[in-house]
C-alpha positions as CSV (number, residue, x, y, z in Angstrom):
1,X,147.5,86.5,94.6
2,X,147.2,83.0,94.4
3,X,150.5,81.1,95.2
4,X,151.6,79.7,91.5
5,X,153.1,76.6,93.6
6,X,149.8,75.6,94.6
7,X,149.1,76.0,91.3
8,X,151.3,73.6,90.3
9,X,150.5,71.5,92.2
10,X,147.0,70.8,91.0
11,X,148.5,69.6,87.6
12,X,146.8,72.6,86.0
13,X,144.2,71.1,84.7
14,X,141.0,70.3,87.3
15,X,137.6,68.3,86.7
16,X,136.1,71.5,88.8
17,X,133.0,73.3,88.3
18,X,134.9,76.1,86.7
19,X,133.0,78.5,89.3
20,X,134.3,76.6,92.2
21,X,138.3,76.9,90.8
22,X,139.4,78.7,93.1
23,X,137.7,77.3,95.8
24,X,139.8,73.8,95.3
25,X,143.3,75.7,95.6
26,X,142.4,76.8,98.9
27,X,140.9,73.8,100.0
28,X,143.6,72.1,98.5
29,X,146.2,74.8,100.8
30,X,143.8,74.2,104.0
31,X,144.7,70.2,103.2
32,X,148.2,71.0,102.6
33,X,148.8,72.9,106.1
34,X,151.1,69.9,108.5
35,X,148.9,70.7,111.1
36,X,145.6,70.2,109.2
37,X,145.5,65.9,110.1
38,X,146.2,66.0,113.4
39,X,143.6,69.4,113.8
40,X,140.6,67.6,112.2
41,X,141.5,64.2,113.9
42,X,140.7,65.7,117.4
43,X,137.7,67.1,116.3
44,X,136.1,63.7,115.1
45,X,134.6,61.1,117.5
46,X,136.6,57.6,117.5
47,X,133.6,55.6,115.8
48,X,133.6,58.0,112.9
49,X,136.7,56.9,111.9
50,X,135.0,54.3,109.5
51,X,134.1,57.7,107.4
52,X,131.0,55.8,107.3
53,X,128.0,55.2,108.9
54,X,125.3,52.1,108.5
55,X,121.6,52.4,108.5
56,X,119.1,49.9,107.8
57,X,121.9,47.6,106.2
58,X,123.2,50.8,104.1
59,X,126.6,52.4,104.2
60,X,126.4,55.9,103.9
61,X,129.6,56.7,102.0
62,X,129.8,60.8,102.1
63,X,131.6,62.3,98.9
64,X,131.2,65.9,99.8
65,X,132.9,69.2,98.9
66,X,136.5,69.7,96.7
67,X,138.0,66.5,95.5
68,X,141.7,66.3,96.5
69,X,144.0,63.2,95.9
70,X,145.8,62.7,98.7
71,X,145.0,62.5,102.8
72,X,142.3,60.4,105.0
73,X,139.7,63.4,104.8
74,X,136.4,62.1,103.9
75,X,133.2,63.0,105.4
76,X,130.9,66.6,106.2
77,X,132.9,67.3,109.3
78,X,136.1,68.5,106.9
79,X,134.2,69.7,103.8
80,X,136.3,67.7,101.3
81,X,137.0,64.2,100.2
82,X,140.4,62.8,99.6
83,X,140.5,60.0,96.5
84,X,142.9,58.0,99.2
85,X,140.0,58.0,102.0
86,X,137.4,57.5,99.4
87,X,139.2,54.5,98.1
88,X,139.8,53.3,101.8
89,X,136.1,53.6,102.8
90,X,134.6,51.9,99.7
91,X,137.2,48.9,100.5
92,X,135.6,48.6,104.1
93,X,132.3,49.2,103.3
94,X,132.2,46.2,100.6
95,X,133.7,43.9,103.0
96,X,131.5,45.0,106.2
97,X,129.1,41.9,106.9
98,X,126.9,44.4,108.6
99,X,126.8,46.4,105.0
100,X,124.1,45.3,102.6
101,X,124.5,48.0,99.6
102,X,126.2,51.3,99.8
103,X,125.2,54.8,99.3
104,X,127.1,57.6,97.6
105,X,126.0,60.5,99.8
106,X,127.2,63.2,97.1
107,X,127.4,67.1,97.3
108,X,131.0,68.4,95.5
109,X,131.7,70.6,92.7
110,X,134.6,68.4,91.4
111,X,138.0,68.2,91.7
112,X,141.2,67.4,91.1
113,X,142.5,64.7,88.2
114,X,145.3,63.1,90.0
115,X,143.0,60.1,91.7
116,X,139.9,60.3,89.9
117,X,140.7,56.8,88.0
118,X,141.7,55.1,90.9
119,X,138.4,55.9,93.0
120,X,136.7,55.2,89.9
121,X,138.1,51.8,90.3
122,X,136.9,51.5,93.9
123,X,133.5,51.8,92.8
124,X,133.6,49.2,90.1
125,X,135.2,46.6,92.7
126,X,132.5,47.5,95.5
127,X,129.9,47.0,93.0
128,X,131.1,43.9,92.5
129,X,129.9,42.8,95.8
130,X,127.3,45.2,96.8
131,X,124.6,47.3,94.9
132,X,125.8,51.0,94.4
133,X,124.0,53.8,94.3
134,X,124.5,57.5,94.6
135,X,122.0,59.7,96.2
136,X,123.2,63.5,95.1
137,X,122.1,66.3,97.8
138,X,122.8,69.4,95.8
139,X,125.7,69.4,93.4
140,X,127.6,66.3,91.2
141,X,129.8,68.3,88.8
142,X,132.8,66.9,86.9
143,X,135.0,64.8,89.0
144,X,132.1,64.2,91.2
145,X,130.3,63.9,88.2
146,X,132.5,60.8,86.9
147,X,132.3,59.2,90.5
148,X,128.6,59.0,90.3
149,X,128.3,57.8,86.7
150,X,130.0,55.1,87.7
151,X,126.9,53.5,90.7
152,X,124.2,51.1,90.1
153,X,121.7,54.3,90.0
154,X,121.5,57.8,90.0
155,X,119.2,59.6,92.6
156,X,118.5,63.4,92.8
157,X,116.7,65.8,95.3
158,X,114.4,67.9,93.7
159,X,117.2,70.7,93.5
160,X,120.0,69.3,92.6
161,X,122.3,69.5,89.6
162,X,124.7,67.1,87.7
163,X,126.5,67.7,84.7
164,X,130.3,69.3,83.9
165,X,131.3,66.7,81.8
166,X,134.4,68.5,80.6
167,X,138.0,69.7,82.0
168,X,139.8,73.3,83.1
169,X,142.9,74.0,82.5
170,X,144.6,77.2,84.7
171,X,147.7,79.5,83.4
172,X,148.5,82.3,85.7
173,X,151.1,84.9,84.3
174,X,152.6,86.8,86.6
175,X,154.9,88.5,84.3
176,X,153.1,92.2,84.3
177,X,152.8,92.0,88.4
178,X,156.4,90.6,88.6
179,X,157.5,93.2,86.1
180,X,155.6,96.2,88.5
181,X,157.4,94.8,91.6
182,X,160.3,95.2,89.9
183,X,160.9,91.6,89.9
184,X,162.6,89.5,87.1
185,X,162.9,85.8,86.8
186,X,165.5,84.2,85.4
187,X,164.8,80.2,84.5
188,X,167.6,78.2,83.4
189,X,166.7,74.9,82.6
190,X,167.6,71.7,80.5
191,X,164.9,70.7,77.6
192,X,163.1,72.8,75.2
193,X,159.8,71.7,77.4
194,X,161.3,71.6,80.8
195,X,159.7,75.2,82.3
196,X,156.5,75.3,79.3
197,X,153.7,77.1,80.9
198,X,155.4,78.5,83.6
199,X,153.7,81.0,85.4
200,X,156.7,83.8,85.5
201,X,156.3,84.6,81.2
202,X,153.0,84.8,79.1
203,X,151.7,81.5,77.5
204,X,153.0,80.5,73.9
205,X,150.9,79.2,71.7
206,X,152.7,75.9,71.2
207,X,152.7,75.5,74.6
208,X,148.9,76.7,74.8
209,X,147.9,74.3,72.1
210,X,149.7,71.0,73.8
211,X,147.5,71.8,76.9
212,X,144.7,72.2,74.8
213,X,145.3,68.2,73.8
214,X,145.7,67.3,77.0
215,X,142.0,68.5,78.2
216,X,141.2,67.6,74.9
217,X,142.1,64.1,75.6
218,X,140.9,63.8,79.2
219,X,137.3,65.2,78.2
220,X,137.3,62.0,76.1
221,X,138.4,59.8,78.8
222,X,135.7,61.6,81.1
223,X,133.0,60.7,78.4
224,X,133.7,56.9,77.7
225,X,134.2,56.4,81.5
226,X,130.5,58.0,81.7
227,X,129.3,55.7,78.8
228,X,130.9,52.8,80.5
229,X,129.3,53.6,83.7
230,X,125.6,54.5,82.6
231,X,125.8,52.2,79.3
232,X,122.9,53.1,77.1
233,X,120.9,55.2,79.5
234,X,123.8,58.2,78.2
235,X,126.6,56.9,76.2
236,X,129.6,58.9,75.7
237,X,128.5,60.5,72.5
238,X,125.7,61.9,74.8
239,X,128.3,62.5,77.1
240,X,130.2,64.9,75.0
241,X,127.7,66.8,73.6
242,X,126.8,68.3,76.6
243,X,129.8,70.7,75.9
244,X,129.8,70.7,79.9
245,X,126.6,71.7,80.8
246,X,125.4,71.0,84.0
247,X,121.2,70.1,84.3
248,X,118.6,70.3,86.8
249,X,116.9,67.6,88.7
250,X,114.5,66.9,86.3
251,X,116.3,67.9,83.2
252,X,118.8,65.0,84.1
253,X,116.6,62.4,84.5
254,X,114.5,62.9,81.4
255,X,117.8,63.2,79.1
256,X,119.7,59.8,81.1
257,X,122.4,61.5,83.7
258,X,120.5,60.4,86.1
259,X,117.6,57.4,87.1
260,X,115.2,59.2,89.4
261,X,113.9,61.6,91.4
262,X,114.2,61.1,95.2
263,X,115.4,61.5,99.0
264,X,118.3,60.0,100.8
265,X,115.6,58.7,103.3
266,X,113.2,56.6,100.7
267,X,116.5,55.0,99.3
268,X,117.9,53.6,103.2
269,X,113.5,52.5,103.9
270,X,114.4,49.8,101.2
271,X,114.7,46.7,102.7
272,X,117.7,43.7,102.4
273,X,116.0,42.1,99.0
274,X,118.5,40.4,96.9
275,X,120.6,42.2,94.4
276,X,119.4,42.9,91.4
277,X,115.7,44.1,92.8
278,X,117.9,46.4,96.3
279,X,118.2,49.4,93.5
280,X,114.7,48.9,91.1
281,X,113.5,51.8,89.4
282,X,109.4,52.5,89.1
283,X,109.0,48.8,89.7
284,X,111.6,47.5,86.8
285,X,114.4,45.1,88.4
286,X,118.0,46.3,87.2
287,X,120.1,43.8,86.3
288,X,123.5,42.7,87.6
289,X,125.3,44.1,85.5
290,X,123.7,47.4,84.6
291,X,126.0,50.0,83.9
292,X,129.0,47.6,83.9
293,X,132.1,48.0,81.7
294,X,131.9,45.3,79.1
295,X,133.0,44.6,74.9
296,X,129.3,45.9,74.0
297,X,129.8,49.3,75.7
298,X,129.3,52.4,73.5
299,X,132.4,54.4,73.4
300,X,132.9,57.5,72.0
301,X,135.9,56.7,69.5
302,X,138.6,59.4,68.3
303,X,137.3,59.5,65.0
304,X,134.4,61.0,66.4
305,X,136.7,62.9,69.4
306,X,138.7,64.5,66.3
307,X,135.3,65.5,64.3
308,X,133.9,67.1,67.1
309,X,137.2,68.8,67.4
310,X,137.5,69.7,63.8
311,X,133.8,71.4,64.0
312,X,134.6,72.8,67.0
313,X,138.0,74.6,65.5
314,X,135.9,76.0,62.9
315,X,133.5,77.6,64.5
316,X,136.9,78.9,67.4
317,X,138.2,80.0,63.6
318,X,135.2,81.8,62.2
319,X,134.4,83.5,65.6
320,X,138.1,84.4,65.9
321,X,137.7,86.3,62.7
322,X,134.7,87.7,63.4
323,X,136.4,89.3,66.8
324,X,139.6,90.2,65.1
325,X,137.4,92.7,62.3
326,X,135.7,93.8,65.7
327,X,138.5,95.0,66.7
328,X,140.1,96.1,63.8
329,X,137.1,98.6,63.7
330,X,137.0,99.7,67.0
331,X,140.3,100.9,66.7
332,X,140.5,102.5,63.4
333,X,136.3,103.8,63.9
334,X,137.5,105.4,67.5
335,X,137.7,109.1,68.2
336,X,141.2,108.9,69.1
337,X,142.4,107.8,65.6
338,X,140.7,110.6,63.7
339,X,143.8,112.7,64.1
340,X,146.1,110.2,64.7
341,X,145.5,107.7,61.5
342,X,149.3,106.0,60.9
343,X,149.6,104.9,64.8
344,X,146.0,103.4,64.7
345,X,146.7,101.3,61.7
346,X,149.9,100.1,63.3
347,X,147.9,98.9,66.3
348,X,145.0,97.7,64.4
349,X,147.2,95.5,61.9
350,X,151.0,95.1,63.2
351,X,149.9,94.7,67.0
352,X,147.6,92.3,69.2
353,X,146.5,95.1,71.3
354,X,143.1,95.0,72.4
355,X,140.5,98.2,71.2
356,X,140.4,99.8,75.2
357,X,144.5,99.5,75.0
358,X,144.8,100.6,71.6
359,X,142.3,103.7,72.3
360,X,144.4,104.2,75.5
361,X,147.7,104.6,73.8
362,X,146.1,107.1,71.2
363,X,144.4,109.3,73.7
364,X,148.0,109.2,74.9
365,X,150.2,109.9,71.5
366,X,150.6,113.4,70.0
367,X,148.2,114.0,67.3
368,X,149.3,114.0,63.4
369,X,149.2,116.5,61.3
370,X,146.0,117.0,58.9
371,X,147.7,116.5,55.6
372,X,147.9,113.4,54.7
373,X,150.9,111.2,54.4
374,X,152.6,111.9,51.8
375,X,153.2,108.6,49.1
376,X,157.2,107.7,48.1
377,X,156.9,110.0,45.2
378,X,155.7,113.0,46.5
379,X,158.6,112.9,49.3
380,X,161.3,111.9,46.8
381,X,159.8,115.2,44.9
382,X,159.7,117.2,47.6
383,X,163.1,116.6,48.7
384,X,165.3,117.0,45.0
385,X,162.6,120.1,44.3
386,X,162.4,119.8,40.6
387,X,161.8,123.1,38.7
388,X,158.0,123.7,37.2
389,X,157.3,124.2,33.4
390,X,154.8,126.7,31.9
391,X,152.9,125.9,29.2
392,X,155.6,126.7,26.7
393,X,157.7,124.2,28.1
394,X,159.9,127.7,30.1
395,X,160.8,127.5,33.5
396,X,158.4,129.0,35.9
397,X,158.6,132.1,37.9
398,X,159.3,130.4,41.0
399,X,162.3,129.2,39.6
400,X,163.7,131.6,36.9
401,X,162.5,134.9,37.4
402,X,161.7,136.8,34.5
403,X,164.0,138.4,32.2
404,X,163.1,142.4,31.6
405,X,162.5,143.0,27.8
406,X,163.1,146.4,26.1
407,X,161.7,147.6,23.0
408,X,164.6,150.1,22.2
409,X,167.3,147.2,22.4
410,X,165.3,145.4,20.4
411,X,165.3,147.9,17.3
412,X,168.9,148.8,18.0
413,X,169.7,145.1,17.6
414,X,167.5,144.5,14.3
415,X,169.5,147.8,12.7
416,X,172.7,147.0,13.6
417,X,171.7,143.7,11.9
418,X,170.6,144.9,8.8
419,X,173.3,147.7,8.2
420,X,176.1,144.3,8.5
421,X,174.4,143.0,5.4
């Protein structure tokens, strides 16, 4: 079980791989621990401190692994990258004399958000000075992603993949566990907002919905700072309709999230040529300002942002429906509600169980009787018991018996009758 605190503590919402979540809450934990610092600090060799090393006029930044915010890590030896070292490193590499251009050496599925606009940032100023360029060894996904968007150029290996232009957001609800353990939280706070999405209740759906906006809003802020980084080689329309895909090498080249396919060792061979030729790709010069933020920049507006959301509701809407008659039917089409029809309607219609719950509680219940329930009338009926009419309009048998008539009486009567007149 997953501490909830560390959970917290990544803001909720990461710019992850969402298959590599829950490896950046324990790397963030392993960064956490007080002895973590000093630990890794022993293991590194004094003149790696720089986080970077030069080669052939090249600094070699490494961006590798999760992507926390805080801390000095940076660099293969620790298996993640702080923003706060990042930041540091790009400062020193742009105002190294022995530094000519700088490399992005990139491998990380993302990370967290806290920081990501600030390295961002670093990048921009470093370019600035130097040319930029980010050379991805295997994986550039979301936070990592937004990093690398922002170089000169984009260079793959053969095998690598970029892409996860979108945001995760994490609720865990410990409420069922806590309620096993015989646990029971109590929160007592101040403002109607103060404990939303805490993870000791399930999620409401106001409070679901205003996280929603929030991703909702960073996956646009994610897709102009792509456009602003890339410019017209994949603006931030492109950028969002990925839907968070991530591409292969070649893929992203061919469709503009990346420049070119190539090695770590062909980009240090180039040579000290002035800027503006360092980062050419296939022979074409890139300008200065290639890729800069500027007025002329595509950005991908909220009118559009709240289109794409509109279209996107509808289609969440029309595939909502289409699972809420799935399940209507699985419930009320199962076995277990053949003899059990008034408890399966409930669940199928009053309740927001799932089919395997719903079947589960059935398979449980006593069954019904056969007849079928009987409608308001027939109980009111049943319960005054109104007397039956034969077709003369007399009472039934059932509820007057019959009277026993005899033919002497009859005549006895009829001559009594006649002798009074």
């Amino acid at each position: 079980m997953t501490d909830p605190a560390i959970l917290n503590a990544l803001g909720r919402v990461a710019l992850v791989h969402e298959a590599h979540l829950g490896a950046l809450v324990a790397d963030y934990m392993r960064a956490a621990t007080p002895r973590a610092d000093t630990t890794m600090r022993g293991e590194r060799d004094p003149d790696q401190w720089r986080g970077y090393r030069v080669d052939n006029g090249a600094a070699i930044i490494p961006l590798r692994g999760s992507l926390i915010t805080d801390g000095p890590f940076i660099g293969s030896i620790w298996g993640i990258t702080s923003y706060e070292g990042f930041r540091a490193e790009m400062r020193r590499a742009a105002a190294d004399p022995k530094v000519s251009r700088i490399v992005l050496a990139v491998n990380s599925p993302g990370g967290m958000v806290a920081g990501i606009d600030n390295a961002a940032a670093a990048i921009a100023d470093a370019k600035a000075a130097k040319p930029v360029v980010a050379m991805v060894e295997g994986m550039a996904a979301s936070a990592a992603y937004w990093l690398a968007s922002q170089a000169d150029e984009i260079v793959l290996s053969p095998l690598s993949e970029v892409g996860s232009i979108g945001v995760v957001a994490m609720h865990v609800d410990m409420s069922g566990y806590l309620e096993k353990a015989g646990v029971s939280v109590s929160l007592i706070h101040a403002g109607r907002h103060k404990v939303d999405g805490n993870p000791y209740e399930p999620l409401s759906e106001a409070t679901r919905a205003d996280i929603q906006a929030d991703i909702d809003r960073l996956r646009l802020e994610f897709a102009n700072a792509v456009g602003a980084g890339r410019g017209a080689r994949f603006d931030a329309a492109k950028a969002m309709s990925t839907e968070a895909r991530m591409f292969d090498a070649q893929t992203a080249v061919k469709e503009g999230l990346a420049d070119r396919i190539g090695s770590l060792d062909s980009i240090l061979s180039l040579s000290g040529v002035p800027r503006g030729r360092v980062l050419a790709r296939k022979g074409v010069p890139m300008s200065d300002n290639q890729g800069a933020t500027g007025a002329d920049t595509p950005v991908f507006t909220q009118a559009q942002h709240e289109a794409a959301l509109a279209s996107a509701r509808r289609d969440a809407s029309i595939n909502a429906t289409a699972a809420e008659r799935e399940r209507v039917s699985a419930i009320l089409d199962s076995d277990e509600a053949r003899t059990r029809g008034s408890l399966a309607r409930h669940f199928a219609f009053k309740t927001g169980m799932s089919a395997e719950d719903a079947r589960a509680a059935l398979a449980a219940s006593a069954e019904e009787g056969n007849a079928a329930p009987a409608s308001p009338l027939a109980a009111a009926m049943a319960a005054h018991k109104p007397a039956s009419l034969g077709p003369g309009g007399e009472r039934n048998a059932a509820a007057q018996p019959a009277k026993v008539i005899d033919a002497a009486d009859i005549y006895a009567r009829r001559a009594a009758a006649v002798g009074r007149r």
